[in-house]
DSSP file (Angstrom, degrees, kcal/mol; ACC not computed):
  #  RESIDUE AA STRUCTURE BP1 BP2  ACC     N-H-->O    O-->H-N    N-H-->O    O-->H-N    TCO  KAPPA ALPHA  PHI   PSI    X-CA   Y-CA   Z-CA
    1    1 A X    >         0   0    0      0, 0.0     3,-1.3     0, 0.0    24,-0.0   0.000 360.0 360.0 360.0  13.9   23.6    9.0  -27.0
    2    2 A X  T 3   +     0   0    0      1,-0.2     0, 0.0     0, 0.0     0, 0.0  -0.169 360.0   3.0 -44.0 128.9   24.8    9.3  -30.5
    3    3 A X  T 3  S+     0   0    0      1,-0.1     2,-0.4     0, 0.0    -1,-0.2   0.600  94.0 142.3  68.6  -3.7   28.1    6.3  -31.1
    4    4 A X    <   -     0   0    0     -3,-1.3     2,-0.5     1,-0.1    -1,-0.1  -0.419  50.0-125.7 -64.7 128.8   27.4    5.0  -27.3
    5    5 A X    >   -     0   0    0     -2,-0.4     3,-3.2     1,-0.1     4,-0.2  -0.812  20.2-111.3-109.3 137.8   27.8    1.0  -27.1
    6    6 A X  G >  S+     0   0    0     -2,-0.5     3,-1.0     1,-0.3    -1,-0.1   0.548 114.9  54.6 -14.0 -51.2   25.2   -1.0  -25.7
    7    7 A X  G 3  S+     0   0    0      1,-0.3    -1,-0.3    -3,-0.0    -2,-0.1   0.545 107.5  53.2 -81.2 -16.1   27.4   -2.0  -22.5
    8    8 A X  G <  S+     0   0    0     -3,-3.2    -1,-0.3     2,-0.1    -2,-0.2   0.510  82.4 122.9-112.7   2.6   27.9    1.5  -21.8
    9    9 A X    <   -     0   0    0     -3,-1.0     2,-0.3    -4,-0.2    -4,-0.0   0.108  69.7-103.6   3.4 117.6   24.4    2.4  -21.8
   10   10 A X        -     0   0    0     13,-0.1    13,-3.7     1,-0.0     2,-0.2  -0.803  40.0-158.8 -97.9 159.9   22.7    4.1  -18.7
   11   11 A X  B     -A   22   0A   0     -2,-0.3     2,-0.3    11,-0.2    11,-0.2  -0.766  10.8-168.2-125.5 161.2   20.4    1.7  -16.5
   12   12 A X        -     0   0    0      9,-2.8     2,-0.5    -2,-0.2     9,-0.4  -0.718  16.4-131.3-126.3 166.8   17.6    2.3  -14.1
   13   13 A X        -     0   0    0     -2,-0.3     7,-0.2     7,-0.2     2,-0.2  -0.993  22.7-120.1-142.2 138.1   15.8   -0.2  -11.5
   14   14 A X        -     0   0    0      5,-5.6     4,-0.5    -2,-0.5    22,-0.1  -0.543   2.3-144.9 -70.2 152.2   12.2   -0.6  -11.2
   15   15 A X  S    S+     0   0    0     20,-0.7    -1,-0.1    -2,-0.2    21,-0.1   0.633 101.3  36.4 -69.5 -30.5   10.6    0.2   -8.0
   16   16 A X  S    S+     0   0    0      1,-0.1    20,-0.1     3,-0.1    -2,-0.0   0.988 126.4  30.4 -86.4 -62.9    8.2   -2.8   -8.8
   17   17 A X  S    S-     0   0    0      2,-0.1    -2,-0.1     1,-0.1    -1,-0.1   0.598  82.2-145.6 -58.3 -33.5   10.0   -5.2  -10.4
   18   18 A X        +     0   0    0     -4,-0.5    -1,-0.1     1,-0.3    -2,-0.0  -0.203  60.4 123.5  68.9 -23.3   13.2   -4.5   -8.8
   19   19 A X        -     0   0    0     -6,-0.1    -5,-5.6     1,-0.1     2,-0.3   0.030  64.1-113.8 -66.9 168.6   15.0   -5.6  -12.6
   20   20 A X        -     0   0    0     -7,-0.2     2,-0.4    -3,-0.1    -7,-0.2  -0.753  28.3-162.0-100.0 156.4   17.3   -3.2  -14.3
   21   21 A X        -     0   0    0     -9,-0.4    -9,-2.8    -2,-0.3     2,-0.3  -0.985   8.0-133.6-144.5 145.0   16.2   -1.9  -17.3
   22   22 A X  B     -A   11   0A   0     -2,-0.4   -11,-0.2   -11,-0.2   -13,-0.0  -0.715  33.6 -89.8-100.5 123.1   18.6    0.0  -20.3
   23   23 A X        -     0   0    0    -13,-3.7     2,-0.2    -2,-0.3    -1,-0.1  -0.227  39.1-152.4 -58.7 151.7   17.9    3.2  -22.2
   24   24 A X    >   -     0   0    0      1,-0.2     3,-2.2     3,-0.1     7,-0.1  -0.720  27.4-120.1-124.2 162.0   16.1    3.3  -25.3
   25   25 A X  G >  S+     0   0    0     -2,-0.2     3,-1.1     1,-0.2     4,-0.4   0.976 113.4  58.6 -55.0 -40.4   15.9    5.5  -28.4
   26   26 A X  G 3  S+     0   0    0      1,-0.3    -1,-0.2     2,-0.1    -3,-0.0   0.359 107.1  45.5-103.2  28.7   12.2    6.2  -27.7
   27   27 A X  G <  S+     0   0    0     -3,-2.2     4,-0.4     4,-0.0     3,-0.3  -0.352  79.9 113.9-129.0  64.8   12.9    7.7  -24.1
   28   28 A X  S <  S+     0   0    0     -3,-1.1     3,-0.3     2,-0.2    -2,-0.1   0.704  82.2  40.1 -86.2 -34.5   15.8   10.0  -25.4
   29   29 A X  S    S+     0   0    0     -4,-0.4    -1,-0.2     1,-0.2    -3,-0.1   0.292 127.9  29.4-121.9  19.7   14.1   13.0  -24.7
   30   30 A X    >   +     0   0    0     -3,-0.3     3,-0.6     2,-0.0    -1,-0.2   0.139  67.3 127.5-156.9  22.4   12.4   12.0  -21.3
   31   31 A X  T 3  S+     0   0    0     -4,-0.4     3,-0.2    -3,-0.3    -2,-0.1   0.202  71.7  63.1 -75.5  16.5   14.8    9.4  -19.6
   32   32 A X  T 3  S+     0   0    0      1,-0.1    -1,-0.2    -3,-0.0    -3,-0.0   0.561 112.8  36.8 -55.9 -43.4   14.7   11.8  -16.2
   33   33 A X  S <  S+     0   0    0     -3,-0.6     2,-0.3    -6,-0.0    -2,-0.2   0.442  88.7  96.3-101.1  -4.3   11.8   11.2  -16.0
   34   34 A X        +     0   0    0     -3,-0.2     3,-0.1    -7,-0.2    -7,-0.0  -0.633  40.7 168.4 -90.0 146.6   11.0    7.6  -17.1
   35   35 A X        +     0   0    0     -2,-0.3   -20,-0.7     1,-0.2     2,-0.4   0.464  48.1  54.7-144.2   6.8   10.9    5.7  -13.9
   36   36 A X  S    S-     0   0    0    -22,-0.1    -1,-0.2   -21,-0.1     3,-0.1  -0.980  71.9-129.9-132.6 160.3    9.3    1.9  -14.5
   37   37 A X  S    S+     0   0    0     -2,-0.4     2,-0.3     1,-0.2     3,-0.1   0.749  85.7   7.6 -86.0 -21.5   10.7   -0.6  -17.0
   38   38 A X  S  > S-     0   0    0      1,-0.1     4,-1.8     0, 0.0     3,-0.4  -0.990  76.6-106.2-162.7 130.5    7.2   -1.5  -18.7
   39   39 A X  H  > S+     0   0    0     -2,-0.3     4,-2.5     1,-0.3     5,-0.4   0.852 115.7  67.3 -45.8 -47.1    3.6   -0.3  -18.6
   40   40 A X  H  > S+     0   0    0      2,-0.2     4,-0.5     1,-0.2    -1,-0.3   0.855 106.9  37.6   5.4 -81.6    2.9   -3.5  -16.7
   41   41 A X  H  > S+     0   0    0     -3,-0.4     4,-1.2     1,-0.2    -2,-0.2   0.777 108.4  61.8 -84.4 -22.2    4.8   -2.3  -14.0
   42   42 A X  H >< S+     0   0    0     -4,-1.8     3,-0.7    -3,-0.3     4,-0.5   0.926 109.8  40.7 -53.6 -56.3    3.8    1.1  -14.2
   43   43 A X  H 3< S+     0   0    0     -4,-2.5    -1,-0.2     1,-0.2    -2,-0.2   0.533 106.1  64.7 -66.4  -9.6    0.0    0.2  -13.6
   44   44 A X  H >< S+     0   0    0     -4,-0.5     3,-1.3    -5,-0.4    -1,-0.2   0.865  86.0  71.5 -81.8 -22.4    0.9   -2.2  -11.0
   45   45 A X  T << S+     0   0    0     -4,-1.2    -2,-0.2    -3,-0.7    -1,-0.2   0.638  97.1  56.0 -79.5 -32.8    2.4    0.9   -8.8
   46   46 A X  T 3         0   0    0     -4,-0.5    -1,-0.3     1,-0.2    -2,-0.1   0.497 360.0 360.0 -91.6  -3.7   -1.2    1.9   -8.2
   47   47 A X    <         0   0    0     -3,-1.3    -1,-0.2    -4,-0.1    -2,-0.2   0.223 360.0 360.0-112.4 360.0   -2.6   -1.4   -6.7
């Protein structure tokens, strides 16, 4: 994602939250697999 600007970005939608959320450096090397915006919503999936 080397030179990419912000506004081309890729985005995701929570299943909980329903908001979109933007990749970040510190899921570069697991965005397939990241799949809720925030730990928050991640523990909420289980209730």
């Amino acid at each position: 994602m080397k030179g990419v600007k912000k506004q081309n970005l890729p985005v995701k939608i929570c299943p909980v939250c329903k908001l979109s959320f933007a990749w970040r450096k510190k899921w570069e090397r697991n965005w397939n697999d990241v799949i809720y915006c925030s730990v928050k919503c991640r523990n909420k999936k289980q209730s």
